[in-house]
Structures are given as structure tokens and as C-alpha cells.
N, CA, C and O atoms as a MOPAC input file, in Angstrom:
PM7 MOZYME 1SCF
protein

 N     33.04000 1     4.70000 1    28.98700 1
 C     34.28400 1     3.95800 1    29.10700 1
 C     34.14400 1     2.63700 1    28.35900 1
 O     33.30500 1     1.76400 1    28.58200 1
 N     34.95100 1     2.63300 1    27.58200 1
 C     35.34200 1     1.12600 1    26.74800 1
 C     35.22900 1     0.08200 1    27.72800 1
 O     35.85100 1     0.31200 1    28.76500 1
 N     34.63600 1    -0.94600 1    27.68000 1
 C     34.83200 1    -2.20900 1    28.56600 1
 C     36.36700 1    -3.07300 1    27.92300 1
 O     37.17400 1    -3.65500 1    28.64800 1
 N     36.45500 1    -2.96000 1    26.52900 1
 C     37.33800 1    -3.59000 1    25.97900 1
 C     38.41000 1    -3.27700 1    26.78200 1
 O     38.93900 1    -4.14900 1    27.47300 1
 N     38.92300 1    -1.76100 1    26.77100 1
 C     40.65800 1    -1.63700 1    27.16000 1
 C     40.50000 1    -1.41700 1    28.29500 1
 O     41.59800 1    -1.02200 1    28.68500 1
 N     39.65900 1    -1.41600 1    29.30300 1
 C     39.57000 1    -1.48900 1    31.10900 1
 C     39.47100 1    -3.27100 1    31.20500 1
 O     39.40300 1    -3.61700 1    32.38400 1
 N     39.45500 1    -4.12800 1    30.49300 1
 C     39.23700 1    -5.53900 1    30.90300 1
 C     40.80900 1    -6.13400 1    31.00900 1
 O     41.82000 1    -6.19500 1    30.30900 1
 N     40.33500 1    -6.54300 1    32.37900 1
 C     41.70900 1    -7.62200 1    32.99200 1
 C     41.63700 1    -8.62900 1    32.77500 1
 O     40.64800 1    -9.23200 1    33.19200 1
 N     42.64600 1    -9.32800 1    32.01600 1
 C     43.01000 1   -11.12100 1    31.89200 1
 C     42.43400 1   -11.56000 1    33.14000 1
 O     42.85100 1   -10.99100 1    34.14900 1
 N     41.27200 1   -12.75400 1    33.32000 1
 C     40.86700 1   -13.23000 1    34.13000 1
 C     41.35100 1   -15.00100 1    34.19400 1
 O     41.64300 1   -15.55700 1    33.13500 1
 N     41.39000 1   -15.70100 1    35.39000 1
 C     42.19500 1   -16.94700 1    35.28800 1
 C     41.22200 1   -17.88900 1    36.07800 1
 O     40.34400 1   -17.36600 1    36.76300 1
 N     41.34100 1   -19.31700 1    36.01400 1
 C     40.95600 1   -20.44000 1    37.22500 1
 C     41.47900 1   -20.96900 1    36.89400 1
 O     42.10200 1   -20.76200 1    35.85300 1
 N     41.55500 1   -22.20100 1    37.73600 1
 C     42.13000 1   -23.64300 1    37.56000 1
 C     41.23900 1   -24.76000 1    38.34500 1
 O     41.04700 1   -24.38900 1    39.50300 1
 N     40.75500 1   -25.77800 1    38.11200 1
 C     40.20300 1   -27.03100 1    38.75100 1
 C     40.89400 1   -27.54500 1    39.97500 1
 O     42.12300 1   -27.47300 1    39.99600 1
 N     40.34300 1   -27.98800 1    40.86200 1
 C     41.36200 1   -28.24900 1    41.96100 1
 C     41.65300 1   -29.98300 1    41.39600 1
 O     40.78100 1   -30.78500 1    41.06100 1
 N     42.69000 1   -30.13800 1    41.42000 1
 C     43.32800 1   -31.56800 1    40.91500 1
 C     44.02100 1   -31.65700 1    39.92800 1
 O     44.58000 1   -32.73400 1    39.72400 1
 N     44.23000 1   -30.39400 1    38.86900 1
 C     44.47800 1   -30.28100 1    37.69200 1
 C     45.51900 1   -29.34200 1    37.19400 1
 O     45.64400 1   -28.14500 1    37.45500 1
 N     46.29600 1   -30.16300 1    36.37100 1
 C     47.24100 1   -28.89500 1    36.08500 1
 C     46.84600 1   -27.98500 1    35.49000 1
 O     47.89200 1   -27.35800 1    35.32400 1
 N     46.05700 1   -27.40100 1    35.00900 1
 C     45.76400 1   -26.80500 1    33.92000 1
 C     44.58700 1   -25.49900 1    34.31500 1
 O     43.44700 1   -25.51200 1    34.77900 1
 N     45.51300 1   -24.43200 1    33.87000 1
 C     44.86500 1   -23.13900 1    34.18700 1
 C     43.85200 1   -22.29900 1    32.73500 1
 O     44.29400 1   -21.91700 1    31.65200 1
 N     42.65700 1   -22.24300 1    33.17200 1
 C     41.83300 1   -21.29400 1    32.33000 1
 C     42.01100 1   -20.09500 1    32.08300 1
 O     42.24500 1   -19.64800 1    33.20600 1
 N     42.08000 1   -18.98500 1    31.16300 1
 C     42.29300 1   -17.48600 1    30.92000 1
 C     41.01000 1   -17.43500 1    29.81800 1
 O     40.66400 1   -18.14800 1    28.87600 1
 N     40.48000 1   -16.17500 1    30.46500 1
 C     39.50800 1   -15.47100 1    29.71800 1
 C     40.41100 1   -13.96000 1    29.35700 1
 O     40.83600 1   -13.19500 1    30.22300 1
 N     40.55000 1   -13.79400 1    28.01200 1
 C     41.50400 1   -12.82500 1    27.79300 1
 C     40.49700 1   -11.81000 1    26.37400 1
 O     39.58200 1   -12.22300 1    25.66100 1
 N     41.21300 1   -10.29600 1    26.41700 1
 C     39.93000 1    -9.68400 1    24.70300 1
 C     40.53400 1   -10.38400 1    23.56800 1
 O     41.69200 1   -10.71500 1    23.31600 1
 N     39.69000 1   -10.48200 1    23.10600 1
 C     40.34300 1   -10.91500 1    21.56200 1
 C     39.31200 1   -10.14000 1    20.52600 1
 O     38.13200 1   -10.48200 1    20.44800 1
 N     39.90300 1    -9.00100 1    19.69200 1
 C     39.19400 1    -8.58400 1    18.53300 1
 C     37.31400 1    -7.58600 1    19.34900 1
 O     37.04600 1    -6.65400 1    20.10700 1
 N     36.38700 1    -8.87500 1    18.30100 1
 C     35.14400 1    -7.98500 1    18.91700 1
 C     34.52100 1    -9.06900 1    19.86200 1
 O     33.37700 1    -9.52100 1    19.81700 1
 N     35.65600 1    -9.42000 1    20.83300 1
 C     34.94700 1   -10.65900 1    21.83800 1
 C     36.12900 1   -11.48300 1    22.68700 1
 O     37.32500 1   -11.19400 1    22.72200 1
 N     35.65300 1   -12.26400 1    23.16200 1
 C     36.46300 1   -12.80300 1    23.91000 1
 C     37.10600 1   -14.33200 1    24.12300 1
 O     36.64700 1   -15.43300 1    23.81600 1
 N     38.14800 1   -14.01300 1    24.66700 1
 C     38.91500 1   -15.87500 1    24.32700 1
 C     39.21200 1   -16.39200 1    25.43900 1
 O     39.80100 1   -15.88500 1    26.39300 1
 N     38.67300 1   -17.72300 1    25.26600 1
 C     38.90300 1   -18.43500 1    26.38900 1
 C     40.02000 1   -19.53100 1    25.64800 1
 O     40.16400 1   -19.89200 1    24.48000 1
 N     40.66200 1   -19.83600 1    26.80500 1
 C     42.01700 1   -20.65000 1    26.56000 1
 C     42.51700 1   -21.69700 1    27.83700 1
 O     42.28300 1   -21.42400 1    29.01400 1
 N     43.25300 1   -22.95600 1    27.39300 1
 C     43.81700 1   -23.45100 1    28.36900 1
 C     45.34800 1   -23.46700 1    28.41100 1
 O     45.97500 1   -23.83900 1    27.42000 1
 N     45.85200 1   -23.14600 1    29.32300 1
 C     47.30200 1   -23.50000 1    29.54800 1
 C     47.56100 1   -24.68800 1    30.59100 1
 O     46.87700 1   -24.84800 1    31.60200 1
 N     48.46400 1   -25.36600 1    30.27600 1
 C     48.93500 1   -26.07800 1    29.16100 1
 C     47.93800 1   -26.25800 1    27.49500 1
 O     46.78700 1   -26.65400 1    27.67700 1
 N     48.20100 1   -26.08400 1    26.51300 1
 C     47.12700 1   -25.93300 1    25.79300 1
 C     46.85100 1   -27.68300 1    25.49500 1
 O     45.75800 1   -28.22400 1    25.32500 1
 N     48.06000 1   -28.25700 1    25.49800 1
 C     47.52500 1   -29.69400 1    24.87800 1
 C     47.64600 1   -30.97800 1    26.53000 1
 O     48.29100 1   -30.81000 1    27.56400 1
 N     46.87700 1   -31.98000 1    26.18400 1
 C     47.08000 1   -32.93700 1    27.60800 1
 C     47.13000 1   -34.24100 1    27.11900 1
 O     46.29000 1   -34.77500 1    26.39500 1
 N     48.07100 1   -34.68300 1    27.51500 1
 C     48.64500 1   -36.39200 1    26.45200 1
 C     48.68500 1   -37.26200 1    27.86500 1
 O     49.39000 1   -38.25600 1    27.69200 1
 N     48.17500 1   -37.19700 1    29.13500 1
 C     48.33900 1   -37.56700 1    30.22000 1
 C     47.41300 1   -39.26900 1    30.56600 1
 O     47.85400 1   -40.13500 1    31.32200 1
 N     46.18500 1   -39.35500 1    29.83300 1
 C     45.41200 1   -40.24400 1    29.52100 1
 C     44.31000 1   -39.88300 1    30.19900 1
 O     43.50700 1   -40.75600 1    30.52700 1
 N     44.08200 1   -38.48700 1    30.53400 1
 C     42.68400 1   -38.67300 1    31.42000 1
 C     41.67800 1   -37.17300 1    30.00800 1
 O     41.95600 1   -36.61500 1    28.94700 1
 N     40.70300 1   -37.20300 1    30.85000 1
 C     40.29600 1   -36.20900 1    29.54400 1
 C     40.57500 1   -35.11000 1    28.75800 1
 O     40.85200 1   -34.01500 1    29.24800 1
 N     40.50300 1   -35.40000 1    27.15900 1
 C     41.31300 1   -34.39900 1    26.68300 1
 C     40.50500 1   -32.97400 1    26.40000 1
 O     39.29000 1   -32.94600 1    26.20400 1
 N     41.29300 1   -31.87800 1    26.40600 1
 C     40.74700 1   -30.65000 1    26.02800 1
 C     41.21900 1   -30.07800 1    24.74400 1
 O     40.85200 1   -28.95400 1    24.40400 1
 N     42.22300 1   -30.98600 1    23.82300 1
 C     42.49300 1   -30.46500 1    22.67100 1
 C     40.94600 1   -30.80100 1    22.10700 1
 O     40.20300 1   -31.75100 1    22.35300 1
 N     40.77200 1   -29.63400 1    21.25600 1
 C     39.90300 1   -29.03300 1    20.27600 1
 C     38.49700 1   -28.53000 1    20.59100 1
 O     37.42300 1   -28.48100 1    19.99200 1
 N     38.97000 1   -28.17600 1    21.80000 1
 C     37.63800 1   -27.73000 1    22.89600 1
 C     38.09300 1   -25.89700 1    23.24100 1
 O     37.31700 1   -24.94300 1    23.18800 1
 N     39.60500 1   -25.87100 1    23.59300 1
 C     40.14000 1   -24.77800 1    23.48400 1
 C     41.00300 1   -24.53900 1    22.51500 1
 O     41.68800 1   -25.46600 1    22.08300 1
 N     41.12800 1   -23.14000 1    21.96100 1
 C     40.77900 1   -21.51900 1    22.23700 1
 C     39.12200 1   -22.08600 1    21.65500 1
 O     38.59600 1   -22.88300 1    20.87800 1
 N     38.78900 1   -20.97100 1    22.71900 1
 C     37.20300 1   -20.64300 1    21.97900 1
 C     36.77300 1   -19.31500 1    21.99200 1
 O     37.23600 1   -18.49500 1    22.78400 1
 N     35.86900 1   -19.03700 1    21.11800 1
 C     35.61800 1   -17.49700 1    21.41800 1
 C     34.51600 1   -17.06500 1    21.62600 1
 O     33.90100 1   -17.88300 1    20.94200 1
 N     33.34100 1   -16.07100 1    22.24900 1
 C     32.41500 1   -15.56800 1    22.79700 1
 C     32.43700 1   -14.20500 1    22.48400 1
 O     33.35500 1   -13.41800 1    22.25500 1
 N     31.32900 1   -14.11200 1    22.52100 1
 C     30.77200 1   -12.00100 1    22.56400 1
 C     30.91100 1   -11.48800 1    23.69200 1
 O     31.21000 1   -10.30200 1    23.83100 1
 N     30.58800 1   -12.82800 1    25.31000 1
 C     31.09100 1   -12.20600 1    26.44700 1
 C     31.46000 1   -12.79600 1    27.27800 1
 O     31.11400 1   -13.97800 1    27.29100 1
 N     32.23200 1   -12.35300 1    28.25000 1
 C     32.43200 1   -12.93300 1    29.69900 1
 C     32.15400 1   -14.33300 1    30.16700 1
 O     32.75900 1   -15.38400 1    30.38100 1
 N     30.36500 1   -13.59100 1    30.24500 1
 C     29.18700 1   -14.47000 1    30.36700 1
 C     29.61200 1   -16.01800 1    29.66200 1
 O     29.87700 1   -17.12100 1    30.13900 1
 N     29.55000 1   -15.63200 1    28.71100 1
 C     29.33700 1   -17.10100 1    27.91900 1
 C     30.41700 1   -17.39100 1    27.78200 1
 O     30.42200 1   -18.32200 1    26.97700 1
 N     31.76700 1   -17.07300 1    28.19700 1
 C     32.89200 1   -17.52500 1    28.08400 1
 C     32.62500 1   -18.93500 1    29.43700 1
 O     32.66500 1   -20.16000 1    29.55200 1
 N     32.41800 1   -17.99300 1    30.03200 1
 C     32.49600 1   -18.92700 1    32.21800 1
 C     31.29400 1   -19.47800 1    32.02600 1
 O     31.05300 1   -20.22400 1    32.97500 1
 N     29.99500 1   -19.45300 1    30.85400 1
 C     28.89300 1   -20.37100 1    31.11000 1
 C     28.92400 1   -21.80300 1    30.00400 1
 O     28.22900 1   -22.79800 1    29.79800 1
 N     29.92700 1   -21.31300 1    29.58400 1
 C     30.62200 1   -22.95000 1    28.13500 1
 C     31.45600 1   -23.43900 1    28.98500 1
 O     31.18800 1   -24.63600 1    29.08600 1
 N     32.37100 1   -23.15100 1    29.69100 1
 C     33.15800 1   -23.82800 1    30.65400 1
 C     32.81800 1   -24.57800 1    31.79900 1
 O     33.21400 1   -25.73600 1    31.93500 1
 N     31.99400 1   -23.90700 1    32.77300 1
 C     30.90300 1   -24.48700 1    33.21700 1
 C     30.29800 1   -25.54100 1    33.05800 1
 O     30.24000 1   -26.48500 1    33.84600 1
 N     29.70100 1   -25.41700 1    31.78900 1
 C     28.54800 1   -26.16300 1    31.47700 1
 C     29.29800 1   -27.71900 1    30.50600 1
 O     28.55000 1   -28.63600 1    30.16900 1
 N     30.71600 1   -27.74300 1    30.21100 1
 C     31.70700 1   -28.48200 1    29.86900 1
 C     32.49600 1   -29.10200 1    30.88800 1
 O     32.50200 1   -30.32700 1    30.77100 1
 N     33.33100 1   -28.55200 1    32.09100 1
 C     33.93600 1   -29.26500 1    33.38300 1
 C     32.84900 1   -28.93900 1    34.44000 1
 O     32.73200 1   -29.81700 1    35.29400 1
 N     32.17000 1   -28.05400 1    34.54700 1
 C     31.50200 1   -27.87300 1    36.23400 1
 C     32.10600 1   -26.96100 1    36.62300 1
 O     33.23100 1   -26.68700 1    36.20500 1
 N     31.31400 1   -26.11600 1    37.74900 1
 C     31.65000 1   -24.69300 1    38.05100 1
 C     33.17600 1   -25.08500 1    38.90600 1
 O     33.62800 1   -26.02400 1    39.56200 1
 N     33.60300 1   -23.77000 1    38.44600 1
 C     34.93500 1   -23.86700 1    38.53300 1
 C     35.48900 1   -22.99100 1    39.86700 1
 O     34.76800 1   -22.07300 1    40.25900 1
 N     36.52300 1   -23.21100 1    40.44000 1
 C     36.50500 1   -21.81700 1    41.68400 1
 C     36.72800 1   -20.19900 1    41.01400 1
 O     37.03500 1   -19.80700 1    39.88800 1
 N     36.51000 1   -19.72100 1    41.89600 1
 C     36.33700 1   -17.93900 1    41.69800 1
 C     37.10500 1   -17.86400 1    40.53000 1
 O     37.92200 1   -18.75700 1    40.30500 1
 N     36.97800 1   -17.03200 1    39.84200 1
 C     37.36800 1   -16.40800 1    38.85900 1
 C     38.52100 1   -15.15800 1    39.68100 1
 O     38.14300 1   -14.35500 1    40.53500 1
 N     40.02100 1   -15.28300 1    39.12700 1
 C     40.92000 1   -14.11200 1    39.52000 1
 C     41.38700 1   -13.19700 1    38.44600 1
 O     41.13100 1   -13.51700 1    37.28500 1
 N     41.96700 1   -12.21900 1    38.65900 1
 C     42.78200 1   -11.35700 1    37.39400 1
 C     43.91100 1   -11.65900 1    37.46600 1
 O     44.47100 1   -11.34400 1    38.51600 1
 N     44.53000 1   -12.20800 1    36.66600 1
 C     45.79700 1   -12.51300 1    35.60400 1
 C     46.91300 1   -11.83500 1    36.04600 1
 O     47.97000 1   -11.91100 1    35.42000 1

């Protein structure tokens, strides 16, 4: 079984924050993204940090991580 076309849009969000994470397929790997994509609010920015892309999962949720701090559970989209 393909992992590609069995994989569900996965989501978080920071508690305090508007702004929701998606780990989604893209091509031969995977994209991580923020929605809202841009933040003009004055606190830290995430333009040019997101879209990013990865070979997996893994390193999608371990750059994010390792950029804001573990984040709550990971859900499907």
C-alpha cells in the first residue's frame, strides 16, 4: 500500500495563537504550511520559514518542533 494516497492532511495549532499548522503530500515529500500564511501582528514572524518541504512526516513535526517547541497532538484535517 502506497503511504502517499492513504495519507491524511494532518493539523496543530499553539495554544495562544492564531495560527494553524498542516502537514499535507506534496510531489515526492511533504509540506508543511501555516495558515494564516503571513503575520503583520508585531510578535514573531513566520514569513519565510513556511511552506517547507521534507521526505517525511518525521522531519516535517521535528523542524517545527525544534523552531516553536513541541506542539499539541497532531489531528487529521
Amino acid at each position: 500500500m502506497d503511504t502517499k494516497t492513504t495519507f491524511k492532511t494532518l493539523k496543530t495549532a499553539y495554544p495562544n495563537d492564531e495560527h494553524t499548522f498542516f502537514i499535507t503530500a506534496s510531489g515526492d515529500g511533504y509540506k508543511l504550511y501555516v495558515d494564516p500564511p503571513n503575520r503583520h501582528n508585531g510578535t514573531q514572524s513566520l514569513d519565510g520559514y513556511c511552506p517547507r518541504y521534507f521526505k517525511s512526516v518525521r522531519g516535517a513535526k521535528g523542524s517545527l518542533t525544534k523552531f516553536l517547541g513541541k506542539p499539541p497532538p497532531w489531528q487529521e484535517a
